[in-house]
VEXFITI-352327 format. One record per residue (C-alpha): z, x, y; chain; residue in three letters; residue number from 1. Coordinates in Angstrom, 3 decimals. Last residue first. Example, Ala and Ser with C-alpha at 12.3 -4.5 7.8 and 13.67 -1.06 7.14 Angstrom:
2
+----------+----------+----------+------+------+------+
:        Z :        X :        Y : tinu : filo : roro :
+----------+----------+----------+------+------+------+
:    7.140 :   13.670 :   -1.060 :    A :  SER :    2 :
:    7.800 :   12.300 :   -4.500 :    A :  ALA :    1 :
+----------+----------+----------+------+------+------+
***
This chain:
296
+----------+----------+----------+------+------+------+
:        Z :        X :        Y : tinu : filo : roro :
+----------+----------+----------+------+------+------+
:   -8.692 :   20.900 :    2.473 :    A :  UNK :  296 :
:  -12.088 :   22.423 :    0.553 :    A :  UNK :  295 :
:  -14.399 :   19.588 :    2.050 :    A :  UNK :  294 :
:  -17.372 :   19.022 :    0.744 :    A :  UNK :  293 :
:  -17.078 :   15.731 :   -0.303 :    A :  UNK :  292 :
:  -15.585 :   14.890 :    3.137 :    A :  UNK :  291 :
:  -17.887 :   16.002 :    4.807 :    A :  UNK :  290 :
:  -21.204 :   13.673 :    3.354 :    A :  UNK :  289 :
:  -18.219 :   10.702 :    3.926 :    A :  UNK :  288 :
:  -18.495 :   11.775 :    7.669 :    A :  UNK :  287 :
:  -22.019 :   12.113 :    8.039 :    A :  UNK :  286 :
:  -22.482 :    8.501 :    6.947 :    A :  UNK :  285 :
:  -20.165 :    6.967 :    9.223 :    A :  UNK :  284 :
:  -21.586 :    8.749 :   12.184 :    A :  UNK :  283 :
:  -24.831 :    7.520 :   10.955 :    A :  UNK :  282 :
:  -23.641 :    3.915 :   10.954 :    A :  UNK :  281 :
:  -25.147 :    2.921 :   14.092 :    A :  UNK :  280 :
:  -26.416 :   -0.852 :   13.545 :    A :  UNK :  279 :
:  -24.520 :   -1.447 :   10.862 :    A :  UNK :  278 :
:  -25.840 :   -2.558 :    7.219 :    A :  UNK :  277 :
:  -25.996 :    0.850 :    6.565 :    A :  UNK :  276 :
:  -22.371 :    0.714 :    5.660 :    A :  UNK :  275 :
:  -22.883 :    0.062 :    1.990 :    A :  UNK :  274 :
:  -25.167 :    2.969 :    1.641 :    A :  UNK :  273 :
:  -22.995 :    5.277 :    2.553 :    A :  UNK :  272 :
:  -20.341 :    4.436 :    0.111 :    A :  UNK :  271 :
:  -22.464 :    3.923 :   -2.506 :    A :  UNK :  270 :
:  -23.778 :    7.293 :   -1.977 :    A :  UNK :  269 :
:  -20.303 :    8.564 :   -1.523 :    A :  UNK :  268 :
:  -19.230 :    7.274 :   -4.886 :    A :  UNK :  267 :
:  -21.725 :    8.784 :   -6.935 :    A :  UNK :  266 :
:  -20.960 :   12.180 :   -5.346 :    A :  UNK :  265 :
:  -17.226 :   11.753 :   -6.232 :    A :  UNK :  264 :
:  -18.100 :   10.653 :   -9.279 :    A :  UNK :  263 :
:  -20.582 :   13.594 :  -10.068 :    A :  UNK :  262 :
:  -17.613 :   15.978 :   -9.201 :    A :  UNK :  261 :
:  -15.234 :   14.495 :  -11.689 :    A :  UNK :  260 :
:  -17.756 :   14.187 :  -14.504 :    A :  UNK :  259 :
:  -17.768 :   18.156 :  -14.023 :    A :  UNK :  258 :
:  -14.308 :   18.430 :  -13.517 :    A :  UNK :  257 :
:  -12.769 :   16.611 :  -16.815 :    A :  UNK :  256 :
:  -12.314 :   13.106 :  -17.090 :    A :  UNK :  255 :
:   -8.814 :   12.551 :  -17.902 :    A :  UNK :  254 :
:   -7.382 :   15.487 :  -16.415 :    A :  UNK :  253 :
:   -9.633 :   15.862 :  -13.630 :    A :  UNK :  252 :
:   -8.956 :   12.566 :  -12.840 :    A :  UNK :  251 :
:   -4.798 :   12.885 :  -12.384 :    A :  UNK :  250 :
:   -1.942 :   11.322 :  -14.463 :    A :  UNK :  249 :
:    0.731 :   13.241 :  -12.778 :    A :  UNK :  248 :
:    3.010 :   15.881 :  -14.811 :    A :  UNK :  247 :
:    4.907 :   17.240 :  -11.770 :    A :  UNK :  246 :
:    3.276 :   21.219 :  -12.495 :    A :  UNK :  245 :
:    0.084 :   19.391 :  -13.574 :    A :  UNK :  244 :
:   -0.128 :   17.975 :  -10.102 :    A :  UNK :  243 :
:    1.441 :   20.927 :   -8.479 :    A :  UNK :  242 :
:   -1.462 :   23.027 :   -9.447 :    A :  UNK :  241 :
:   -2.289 :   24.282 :   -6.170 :    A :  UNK :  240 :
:    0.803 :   24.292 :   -2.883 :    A :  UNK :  239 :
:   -0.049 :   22.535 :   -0.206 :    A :  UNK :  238 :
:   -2.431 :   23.738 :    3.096 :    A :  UNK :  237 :
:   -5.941 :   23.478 :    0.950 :    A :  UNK :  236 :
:   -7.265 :   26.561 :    2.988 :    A :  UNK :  235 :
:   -4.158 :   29.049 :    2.499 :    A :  UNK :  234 :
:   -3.685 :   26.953 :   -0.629 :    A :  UNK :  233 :
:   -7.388 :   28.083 :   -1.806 :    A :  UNK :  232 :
:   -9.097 :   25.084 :   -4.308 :    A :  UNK :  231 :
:   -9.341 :   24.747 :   -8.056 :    A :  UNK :  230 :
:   -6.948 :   22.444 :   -9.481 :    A :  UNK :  229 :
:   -5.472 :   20.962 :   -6.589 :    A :  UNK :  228 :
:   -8.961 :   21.001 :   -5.013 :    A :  UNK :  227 :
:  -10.252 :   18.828 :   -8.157 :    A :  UNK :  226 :
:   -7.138 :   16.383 :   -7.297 :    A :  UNK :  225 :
:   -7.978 :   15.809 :   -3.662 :    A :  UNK :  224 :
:  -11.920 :   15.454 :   -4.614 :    A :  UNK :  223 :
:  -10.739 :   12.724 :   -6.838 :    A :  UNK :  222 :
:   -8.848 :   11.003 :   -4.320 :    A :  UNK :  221 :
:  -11.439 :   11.633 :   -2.019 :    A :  UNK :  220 :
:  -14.088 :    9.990 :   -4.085 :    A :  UNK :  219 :
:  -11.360 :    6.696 :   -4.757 :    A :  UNK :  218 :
:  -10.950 :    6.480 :   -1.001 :    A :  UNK :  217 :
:  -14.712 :    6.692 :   -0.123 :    A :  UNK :  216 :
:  -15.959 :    4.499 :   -2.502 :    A :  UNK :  215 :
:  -13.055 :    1.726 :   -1.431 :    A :  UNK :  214 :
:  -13.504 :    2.059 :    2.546 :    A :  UNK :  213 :
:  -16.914 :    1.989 :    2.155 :    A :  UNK :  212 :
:  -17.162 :   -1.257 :    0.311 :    A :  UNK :  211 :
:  -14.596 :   -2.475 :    2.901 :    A :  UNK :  210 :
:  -16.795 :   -1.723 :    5.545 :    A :  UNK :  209 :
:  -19.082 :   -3.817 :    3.666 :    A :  UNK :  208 :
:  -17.343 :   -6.731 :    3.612 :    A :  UNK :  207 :
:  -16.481 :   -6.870 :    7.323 :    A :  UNK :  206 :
:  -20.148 :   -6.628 :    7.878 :    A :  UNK :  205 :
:  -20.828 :   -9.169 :    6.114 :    A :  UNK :  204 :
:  -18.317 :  -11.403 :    7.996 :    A :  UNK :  203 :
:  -19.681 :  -10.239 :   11.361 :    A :  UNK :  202 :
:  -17.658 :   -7.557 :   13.365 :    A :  UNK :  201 :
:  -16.242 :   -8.008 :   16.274 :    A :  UNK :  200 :
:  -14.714 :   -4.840 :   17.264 :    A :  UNK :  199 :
:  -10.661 :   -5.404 :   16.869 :    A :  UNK :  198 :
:  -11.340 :   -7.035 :   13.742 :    A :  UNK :  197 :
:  -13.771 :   -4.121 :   12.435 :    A :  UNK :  196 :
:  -11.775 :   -1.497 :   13.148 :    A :  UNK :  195 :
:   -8.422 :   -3.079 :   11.821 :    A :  UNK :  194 :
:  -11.080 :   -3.616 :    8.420 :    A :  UNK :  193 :
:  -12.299 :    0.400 :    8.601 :    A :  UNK :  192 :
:   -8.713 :    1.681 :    8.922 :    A :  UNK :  191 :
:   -6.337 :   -0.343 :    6.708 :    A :  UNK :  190 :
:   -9.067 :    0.237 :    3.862 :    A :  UNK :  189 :
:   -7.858 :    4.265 :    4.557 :    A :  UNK :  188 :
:   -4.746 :    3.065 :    4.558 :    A :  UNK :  187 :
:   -4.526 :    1.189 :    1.008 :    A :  UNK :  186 :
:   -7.451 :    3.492 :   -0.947 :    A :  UNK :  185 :
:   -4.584 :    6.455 :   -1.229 :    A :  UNK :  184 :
:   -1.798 :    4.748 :   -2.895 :    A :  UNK :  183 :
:   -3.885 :    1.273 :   -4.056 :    A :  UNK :  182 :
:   -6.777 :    2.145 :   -5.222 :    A :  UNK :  181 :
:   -4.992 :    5.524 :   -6.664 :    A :  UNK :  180 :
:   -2.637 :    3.210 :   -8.985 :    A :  UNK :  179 :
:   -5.692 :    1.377 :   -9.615 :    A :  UNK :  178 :
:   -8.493 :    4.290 :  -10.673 :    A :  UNK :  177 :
:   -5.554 :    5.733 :  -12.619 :    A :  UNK :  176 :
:   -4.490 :    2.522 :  -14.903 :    A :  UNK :  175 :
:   -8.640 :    1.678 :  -15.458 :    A :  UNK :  174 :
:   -9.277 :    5.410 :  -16.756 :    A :  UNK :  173 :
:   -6.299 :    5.217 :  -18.957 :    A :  UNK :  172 :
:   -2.309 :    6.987 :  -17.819 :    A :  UNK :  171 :
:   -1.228 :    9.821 :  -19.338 :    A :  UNK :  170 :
:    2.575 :    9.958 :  -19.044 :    A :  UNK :  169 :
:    4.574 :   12.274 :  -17.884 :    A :  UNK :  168 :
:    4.878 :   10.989 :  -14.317 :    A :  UNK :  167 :
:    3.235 :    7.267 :  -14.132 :    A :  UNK :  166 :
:    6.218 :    5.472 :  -13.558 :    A :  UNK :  165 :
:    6.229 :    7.363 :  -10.074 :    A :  UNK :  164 :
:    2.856 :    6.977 :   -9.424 :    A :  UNK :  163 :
:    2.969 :    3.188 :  -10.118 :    A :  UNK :  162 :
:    6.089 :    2.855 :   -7.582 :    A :  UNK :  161 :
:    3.429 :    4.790 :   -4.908 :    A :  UNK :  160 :
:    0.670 :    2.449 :   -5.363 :    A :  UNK :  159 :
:    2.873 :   -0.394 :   -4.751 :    A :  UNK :  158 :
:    3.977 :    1.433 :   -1.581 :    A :  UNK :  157 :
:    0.454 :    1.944 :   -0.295 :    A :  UNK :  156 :
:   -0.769 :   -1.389 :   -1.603 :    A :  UNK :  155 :
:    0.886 :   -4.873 :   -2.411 :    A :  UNK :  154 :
:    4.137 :   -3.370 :   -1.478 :    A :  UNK :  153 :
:    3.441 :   -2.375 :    1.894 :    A :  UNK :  152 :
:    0.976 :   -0.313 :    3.797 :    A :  UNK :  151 :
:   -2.093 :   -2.283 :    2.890 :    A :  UNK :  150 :
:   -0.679 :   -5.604 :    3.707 :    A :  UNK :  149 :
:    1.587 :   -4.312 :    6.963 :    A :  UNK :  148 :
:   -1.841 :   -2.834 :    8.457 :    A :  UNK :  147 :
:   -3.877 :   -5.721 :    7.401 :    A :  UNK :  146 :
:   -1.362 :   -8.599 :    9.278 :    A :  UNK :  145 :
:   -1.163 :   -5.879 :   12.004 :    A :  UNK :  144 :
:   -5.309 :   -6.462 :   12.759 :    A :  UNK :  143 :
:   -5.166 :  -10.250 :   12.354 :    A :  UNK :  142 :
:   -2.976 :  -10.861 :   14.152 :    A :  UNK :  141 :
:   -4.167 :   -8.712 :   16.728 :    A :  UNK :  140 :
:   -7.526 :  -10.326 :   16.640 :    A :  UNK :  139 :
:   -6.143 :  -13.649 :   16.051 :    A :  UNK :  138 :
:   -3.966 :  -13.322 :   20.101 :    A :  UNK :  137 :
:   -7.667 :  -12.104 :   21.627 :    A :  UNK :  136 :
:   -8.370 :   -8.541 :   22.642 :    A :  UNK :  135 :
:   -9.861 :   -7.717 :   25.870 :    A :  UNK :  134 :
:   -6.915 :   -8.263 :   27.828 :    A :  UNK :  133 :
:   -5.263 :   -5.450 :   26.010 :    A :  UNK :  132 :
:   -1.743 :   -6.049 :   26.808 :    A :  UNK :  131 :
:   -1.446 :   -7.053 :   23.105 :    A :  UNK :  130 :
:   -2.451 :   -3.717 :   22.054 :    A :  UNK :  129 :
:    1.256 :   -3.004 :   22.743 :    A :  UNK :  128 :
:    1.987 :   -4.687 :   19.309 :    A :  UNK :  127 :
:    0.110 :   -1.814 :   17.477 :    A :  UNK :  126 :
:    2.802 :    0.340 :   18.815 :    A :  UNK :  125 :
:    5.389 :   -1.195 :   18.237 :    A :  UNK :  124 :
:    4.591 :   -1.733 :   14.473 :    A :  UNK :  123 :
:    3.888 :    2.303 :   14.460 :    A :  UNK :  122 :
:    7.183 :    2.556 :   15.712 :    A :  UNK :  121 :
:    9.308 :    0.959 :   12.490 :    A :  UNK :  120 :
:    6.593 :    3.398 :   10.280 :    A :  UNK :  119 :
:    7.331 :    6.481 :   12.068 :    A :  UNK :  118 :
:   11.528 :    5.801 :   12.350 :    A :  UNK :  117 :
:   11.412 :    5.502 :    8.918 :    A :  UNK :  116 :
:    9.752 :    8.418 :    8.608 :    A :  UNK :  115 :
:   11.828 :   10.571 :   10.655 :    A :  UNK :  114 :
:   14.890 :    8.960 :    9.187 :    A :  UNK :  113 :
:   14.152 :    9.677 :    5.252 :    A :  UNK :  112 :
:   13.066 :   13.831 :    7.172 :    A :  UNK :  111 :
:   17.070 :   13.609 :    9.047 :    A :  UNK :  110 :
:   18.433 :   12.938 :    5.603 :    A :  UNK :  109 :
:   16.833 :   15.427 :    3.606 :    A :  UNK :  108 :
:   16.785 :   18.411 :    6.091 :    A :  UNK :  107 :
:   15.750 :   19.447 :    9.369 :    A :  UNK :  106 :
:   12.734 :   21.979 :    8.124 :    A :  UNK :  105 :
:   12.750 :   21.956 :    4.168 :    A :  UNK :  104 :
:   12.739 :   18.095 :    4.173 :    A :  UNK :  103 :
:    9.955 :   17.745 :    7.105 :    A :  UNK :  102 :
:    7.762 :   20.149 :    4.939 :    A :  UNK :  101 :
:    7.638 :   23.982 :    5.299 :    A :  UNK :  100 :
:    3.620 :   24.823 :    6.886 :    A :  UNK :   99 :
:    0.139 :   24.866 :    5.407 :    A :  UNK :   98 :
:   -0.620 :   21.056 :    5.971 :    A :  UNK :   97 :
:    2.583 :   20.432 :    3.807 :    A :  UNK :   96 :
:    4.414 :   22.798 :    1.759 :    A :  UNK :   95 :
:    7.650 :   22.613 :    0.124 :    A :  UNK :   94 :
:    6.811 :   19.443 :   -1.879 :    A :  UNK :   93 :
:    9.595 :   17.712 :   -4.043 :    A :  UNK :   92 :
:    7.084 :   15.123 :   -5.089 :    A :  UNK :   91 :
:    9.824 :   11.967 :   -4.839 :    A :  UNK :   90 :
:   13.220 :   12.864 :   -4.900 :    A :  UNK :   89 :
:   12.944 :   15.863 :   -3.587 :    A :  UNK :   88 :
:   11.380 :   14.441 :   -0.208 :    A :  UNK :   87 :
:    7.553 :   15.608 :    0.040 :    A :  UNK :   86 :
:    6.481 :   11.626 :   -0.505 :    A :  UNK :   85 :
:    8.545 :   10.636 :    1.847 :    A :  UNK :   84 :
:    7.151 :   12.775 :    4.680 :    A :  UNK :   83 :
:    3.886 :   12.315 :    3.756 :    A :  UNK :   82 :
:    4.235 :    8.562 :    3.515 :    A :  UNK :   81 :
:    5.664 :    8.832 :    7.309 :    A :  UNK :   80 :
:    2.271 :   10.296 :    8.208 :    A :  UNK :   79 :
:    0.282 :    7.987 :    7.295 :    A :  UNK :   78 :
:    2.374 :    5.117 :    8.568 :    A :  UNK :   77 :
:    1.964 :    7.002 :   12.413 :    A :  UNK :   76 :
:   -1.736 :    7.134 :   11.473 :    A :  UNK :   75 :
:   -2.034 :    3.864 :   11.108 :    A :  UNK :   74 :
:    0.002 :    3.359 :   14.116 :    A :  UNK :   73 :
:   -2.725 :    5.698 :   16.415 :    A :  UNK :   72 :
:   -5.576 :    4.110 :   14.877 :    A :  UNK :   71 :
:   -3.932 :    0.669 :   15.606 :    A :  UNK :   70 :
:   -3.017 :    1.794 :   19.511 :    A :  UNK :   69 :
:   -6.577 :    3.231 :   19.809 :    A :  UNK :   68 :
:   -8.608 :    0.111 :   18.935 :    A :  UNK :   67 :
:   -9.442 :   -0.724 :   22.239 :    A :  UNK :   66 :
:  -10.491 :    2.735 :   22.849 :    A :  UNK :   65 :
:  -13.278 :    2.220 :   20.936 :    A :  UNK :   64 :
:  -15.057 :   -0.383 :   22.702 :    A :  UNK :   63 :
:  -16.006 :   -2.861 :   20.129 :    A :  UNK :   62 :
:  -19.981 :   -3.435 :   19.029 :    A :  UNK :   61 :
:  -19.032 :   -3.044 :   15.322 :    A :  UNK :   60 :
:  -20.450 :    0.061 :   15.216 :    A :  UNK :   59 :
:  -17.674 :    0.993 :   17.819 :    A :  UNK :   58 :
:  -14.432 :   -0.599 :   16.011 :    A :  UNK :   57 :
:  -15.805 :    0.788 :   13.092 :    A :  UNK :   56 :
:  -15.177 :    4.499 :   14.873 :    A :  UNK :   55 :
:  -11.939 :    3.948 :   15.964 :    A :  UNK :   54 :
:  -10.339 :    2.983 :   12.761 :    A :  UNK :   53 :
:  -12.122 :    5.354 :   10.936 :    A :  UNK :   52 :
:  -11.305 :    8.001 :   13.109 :    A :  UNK :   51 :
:   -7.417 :    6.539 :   12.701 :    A :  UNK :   50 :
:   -8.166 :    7.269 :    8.923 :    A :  UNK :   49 :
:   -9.116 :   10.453 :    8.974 :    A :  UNK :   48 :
:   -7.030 :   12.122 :   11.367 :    A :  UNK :   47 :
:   -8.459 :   15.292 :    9.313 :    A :  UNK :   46 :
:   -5.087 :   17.160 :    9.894 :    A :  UNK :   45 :
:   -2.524 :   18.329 :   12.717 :    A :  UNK :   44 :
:    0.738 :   18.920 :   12.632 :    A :  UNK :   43 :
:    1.465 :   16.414 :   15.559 :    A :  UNK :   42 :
:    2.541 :   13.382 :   13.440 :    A :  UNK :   41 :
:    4.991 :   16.397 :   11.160 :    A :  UNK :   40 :
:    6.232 :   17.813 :   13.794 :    A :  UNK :   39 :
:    6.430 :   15.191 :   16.132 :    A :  UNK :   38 :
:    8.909 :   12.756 :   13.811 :    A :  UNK :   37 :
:   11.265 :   15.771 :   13.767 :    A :  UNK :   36 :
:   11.049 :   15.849 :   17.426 :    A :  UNK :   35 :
:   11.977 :   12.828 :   18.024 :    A :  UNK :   34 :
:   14.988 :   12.541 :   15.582 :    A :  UNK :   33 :
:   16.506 :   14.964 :   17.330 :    A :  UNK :   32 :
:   16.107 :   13.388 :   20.479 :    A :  UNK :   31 :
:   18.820 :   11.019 :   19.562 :    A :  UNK :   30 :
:   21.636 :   11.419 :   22.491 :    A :  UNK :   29 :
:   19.874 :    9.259 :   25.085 :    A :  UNK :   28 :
:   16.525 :    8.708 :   24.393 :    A :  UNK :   27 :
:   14.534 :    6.525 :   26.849 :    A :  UNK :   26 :
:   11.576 :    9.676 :   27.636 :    A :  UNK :   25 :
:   11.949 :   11.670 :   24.247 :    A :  UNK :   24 :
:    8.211 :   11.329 :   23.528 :    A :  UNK :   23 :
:    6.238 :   10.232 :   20.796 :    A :  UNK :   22 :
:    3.831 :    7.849 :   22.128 :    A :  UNK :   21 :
:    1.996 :    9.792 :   24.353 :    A :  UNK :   20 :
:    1.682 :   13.213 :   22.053 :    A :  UNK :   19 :
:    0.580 :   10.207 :   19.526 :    A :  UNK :   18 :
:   -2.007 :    9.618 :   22.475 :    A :  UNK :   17 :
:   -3.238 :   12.963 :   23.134 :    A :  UNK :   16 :
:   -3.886 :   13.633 :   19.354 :    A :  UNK :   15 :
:   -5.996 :   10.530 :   18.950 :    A :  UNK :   14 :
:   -7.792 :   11.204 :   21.678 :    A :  UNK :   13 :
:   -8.798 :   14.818 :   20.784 :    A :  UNK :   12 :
:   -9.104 :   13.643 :   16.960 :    A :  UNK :   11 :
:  -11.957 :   10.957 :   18.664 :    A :  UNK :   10 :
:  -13.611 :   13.767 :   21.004 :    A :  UNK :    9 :
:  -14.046 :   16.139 :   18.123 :    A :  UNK :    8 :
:  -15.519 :   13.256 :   15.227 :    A :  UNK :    7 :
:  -17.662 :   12.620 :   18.524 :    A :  UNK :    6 :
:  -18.867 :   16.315 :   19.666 :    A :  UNK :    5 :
:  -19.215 :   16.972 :   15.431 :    A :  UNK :    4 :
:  -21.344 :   13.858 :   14.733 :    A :  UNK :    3 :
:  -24.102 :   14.792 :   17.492 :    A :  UNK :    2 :
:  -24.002 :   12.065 :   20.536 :    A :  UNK :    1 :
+----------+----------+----------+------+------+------+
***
């Protein structure tokens, strides 16, 4: 199967099943909240990380469908950090994915709310795997044990605390790379090891998933702040230059864009090679070549 029928057919499922998952069916007065969490899960996007999720699941001799309810969580605890992070309190964002954020749409308290109700379902969600009679009782521990790790306090979240003591202040080389290691790296590490439990894989390849997951999180972090710099906001979908506008610590700053864009390429060849270790890891490959390419 070509790499654009299969990235297509994943974000297809993906989409189909968060339609699934957020409905209004069993409400009875609080549909509001509903449909603020679907506007900003069903606003569309790379689905990068659930792809992840469903794709190591596959080269790790899984059925990818069997992974579904943790790509579709992950995602769910993506997209609640969006939310947050747009509040005024945090980025103050007007613009996400090229349309008014949550905040700007049903207001402050209602957007807190959406994503707390995102992250509380995603947990339910990833628990219904355990109807999944191919999935064993360790596999799903295993699998929600990583998702509440790298979404919590030790990652995601952590990383968000240091990118709020961060603002004004220039942070060194080894401060930024772990502050974005942890914020951005977190989920996307989420993805390839919850694909990799729920698929089988061996211990090495386990590690080296996680090699991936750690080149490729740091190179699109860095390709994230070169496009705030220098990309089109029609394209881009969030406002440019509102880094420097919030004071962040970013790479370009430090390093400068031309060291910038040989990292990122640096880091995607380590990246790709670490997952050759798979037996099908072209997918895998292709995907990383997008993404430092990619102008949104």
């Amino acid at each position: 199967m070509q790499f654009s029928q299969r990235l297509q057919e994943y974000i297809q499922t993906i989409e189909r099943a968060l339609d699934e998952y957020l409905t209004v069916q069993g409400c009875t007065g609080q549909q509001s909240i509903v449909e603020a969490m679907r506007y900003s899960a069903l606003a569309g996007g790379k689905r990068l990380r659930p792809v992840l999720t469903m794709e190591f699941c596959r080269v790790s001799g899984g059925q990818p469908q069997d992974a579904l309810p943790f790509a579709c969580a992950l995602e769910m605890i993506h997209t609640y950090s969006l939310i947050h992070d747009d509040l005024p309190c945090m980025d103050d964002d007007d613009l996400r994915r090229g349309r008014p954020t949550s905040h700007k749409v049903y207001g402050e308290g209602m957007a807190v709310l959406a994503g707390d109700a995102l992250l509380t379902y995603a947990f339910e969600t990833a628990a219904g795997a355990a109807q999944n009679p191919r999935l064993t009782a360790q596999q799903m521990v295993q699998a929600v044990g990583v998702l509440a790790h790298e979404a919590g306090y030790f990652s995601m979240i952590g990383g968000q605390v240091l990118d709020l003591a961060a603002e004004h202040k220039q942070l060194s080389y080894e401060e930024l790379v772990d502050l974005q290691d942890k914020k951005t790296g977190g989920l996307i590490r989420a993805a390839t090891q919850m694909g990799c439990i729920v698929g089988g894989a061996t211990a090495q390849q386990m590690q080296a998933a996680k090699i991936y997951a750690d080149r490729l999180g740091l190179a699109f972090q860095i390709q994230d702040d070169i496009l705030d710099i220098e990309g089109d906001q029609s394209v881009f979908g969030k406002p440019i230059g509102s880094d420097e506008k919030s004071g962040k610590s970013t790479f370009p700053k430090l390093l400068g864009l031309s060291a910038c864009r040989k990292m990122v390429r640096e880091l995607t060849d380590e990246a790709t090679e670490a997952v050759k270790v798979f037996p099908s890891s072209d997918f895998l490959i292709e995907l990383a070549e997008q993404l430092v390419d990619r102008r949104s």
